[in-house]
C-alpha positions, 0 to 999 in steps of 0.5 A: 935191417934191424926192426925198428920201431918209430913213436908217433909223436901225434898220439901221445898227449903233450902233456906226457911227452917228457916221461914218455921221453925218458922212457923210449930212450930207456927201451932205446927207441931208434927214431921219433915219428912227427906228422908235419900237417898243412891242412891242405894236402891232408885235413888236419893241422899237426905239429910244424918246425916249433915243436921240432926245435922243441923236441930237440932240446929234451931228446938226442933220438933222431927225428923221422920227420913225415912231410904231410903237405903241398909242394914240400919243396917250396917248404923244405928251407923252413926246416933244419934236418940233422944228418941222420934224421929221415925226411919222408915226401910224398909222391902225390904231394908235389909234380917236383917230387926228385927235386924235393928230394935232391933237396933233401940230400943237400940238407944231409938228411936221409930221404924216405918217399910216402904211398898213399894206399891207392898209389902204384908202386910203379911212381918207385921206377925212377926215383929208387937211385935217390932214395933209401926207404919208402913209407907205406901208408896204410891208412889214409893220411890225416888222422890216428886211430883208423882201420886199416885199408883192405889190401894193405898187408899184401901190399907190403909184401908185393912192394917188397918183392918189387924192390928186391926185383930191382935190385934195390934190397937194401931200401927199407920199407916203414909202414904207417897206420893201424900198426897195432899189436894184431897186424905188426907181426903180419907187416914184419913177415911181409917185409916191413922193417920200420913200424910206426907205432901209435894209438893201436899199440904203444900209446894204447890205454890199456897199456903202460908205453914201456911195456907196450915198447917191448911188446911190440919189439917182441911181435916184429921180430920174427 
């Protein structure tokens, strides 16, 4: 798979949103990352189905949508996906976890499952026949601008080794949180190919979003 890299939405000021549009579609930016919140499953409240009937209307780039929230199965009806948007559940979020995901496939859209840090890549044994990428947080689920989880980069590589060894290479692996410029080049020789890029790269201060679109693209080729 191609490296991809996927803006977190939560990280840009709102007020910015439809320049910094124009500008990721001018760098061709292949999806659009929005954190779906519920206060309970993670302690933040962030974005919901307004904004993502909202963003829809000023931009045609496809949605990764990251369902942060309890029994998302309960939930997944409020939403309208489009076929080739990706939806991504969490193991840890719900006991129905391949009924979440069944319904996700009725919707038409792609169905990606979440790892906390701490969680086994084992909870991937029955669930790779109806998957076809895993999101690996890096940091714990809730808040942008953290550091990274120690052991987290060679977690990357030992979930990619994991899925090839099952024969499951053609799952993809995105990787969330502390993306920066430093670790992407790290994560990218792991075997990330979907990276998730927010307040530590392409919405830094120190850098213009255009400019730090094609940096990044730069590093995770490799």
């Amino acid at each position: 798979m191609r490296k991809q890299i996927l803006p977190s939405m939560m990280c840009l000021d709102i007020t910015e949103t439809l320049d910094a549009i124009h500008e990721m579609e001018k760098e061709n930016i292949e999806y659009l990352h929005i954190d779906i919140m519920d206060g309970v499953f993670v302690p933040n409240i962030m974005m919901g189905t307004r904004y993502i009937e909202q963003l829809r209307k000023i931009t045609s780039i496809p949605l990764d949508i990251h369902l942060m929230i309890e029994n998302p199965e309960q939930k997944i009806d409020w939403f309208e996906f489009e076929k080739e948007e990706r939806v991504i559940l969490h193991v840890e979020s719900t006991v129905h976890i391949n009924r979440a995901i069944g319904l996700i496939k009725k919707k038409g859209a792609i169905p990606v499952v979440a790892l906390n840090p701490e969680t086994p890549l084992a909870v991937l044994d029955y669930l790779l026949n109806d998957i076809e990428g895993v999101l690996l947080m890096t940091v714990n689920p809730g808040n942008a601008g953290q550091t990274m989880v120690p052991g987290m980069l060679n977690k990357i590589g030992e979930l990619r080794d994991y899925l090839d060894n099952k024969g499951y290479s053609n799952i993809s692996i995105e990787v969330d949180g502390n993306v920066s410029f430093e670790n992407a080049g790290i994560m990218s020789k792991k075997g990330a190919e979907l990276f998730v890029a927010g307040s530590s790269s392409i919405f830094s201060k120190d850098i213009i979003i255009s400019e730090g679109i094609k940096k990044l693209r730069s590093i995770v080729i490799v």
